[in-house]
C-alpha positions as CSV (number, residue, x, y, z in Angstrom):
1,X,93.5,95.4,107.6
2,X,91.7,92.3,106.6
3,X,91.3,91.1,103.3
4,X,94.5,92.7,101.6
5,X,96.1,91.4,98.8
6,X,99.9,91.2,100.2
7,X,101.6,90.0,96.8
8,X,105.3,90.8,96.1
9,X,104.0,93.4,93.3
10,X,102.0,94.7,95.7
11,X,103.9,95.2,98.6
12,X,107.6,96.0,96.7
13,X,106.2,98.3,93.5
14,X,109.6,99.2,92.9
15,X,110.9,95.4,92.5
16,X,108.2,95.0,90.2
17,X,110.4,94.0,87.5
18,X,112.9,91.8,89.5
19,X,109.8,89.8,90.8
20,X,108.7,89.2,86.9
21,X,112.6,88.6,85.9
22,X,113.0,86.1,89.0
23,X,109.8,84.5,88.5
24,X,110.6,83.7,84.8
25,X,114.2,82.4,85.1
26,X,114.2,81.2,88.6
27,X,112.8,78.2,89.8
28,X,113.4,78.5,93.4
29,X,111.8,81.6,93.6
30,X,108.7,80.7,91.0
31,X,108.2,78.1,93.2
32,X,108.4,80.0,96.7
33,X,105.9,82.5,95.3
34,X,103.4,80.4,94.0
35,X,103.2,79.0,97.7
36,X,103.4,82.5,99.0
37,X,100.6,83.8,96.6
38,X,98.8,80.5,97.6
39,X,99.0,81.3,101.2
40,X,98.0,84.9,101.2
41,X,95.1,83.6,99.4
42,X,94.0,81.4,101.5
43,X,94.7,83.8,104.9
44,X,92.6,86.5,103.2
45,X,89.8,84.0,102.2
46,X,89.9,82.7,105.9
47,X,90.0,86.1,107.1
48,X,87.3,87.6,105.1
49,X,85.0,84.5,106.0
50,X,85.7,85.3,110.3
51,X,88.5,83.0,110.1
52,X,86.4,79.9,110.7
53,X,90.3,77.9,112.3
54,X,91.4,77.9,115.5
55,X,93.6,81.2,116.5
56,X,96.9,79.0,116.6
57,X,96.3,77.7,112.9
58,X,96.0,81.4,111.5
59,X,99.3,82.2,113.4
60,X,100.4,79.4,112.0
61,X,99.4,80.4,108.4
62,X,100.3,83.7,108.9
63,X,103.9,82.8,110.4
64,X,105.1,80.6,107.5
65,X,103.7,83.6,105.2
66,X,106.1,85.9,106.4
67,X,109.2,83.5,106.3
68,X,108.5,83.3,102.9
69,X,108.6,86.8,102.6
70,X,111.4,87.0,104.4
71,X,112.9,84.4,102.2
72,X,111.6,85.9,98.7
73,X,112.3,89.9,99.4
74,X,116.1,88.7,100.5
75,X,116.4,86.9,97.1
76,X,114.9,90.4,95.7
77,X,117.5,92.3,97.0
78,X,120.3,90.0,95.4
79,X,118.9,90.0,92.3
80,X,119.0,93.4,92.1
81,X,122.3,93.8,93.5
């Protein structure tokens, strides 16, 4: 669907309070969710505007926002060990 909001909060409820936690005390992760956060905004912006880029570019975008996911729910899961 275009133009959702895919933030950790969002998208992991329940880790609500591991996200807050990690985003506090870690910098690694504040850092890696910024960019996330950043990205999504800009994907949803571009979507919601016809996606004005070329179709490789928004893969592109779209790609790197996943690996962060990827990258930021795996840190989740230790955290919450």
């Amino acid at each position: 669907m275009l133009g959702e909001i895919h933030c950790l909060v969002n998208d992991f409820p329940e880790m609500k309070e591991i996200v807050v936690q990690l985003t506090e005390t870690d910098k690694t992760f504040a850092e890696q969710n910024k960019r996330y956060n950043a990205l999504d905004e800009e994907i949803r912006q571009l979507e919601l505007n016809d996606a004005p880029i070329e179709d490789e570019s928004m893969h592109s975008l779209k790609h790197e926002r996943a690996q962060l996911k990827d990258n930021l729910y795996q840190l989740l899961v230790a955290a919450k060990g």
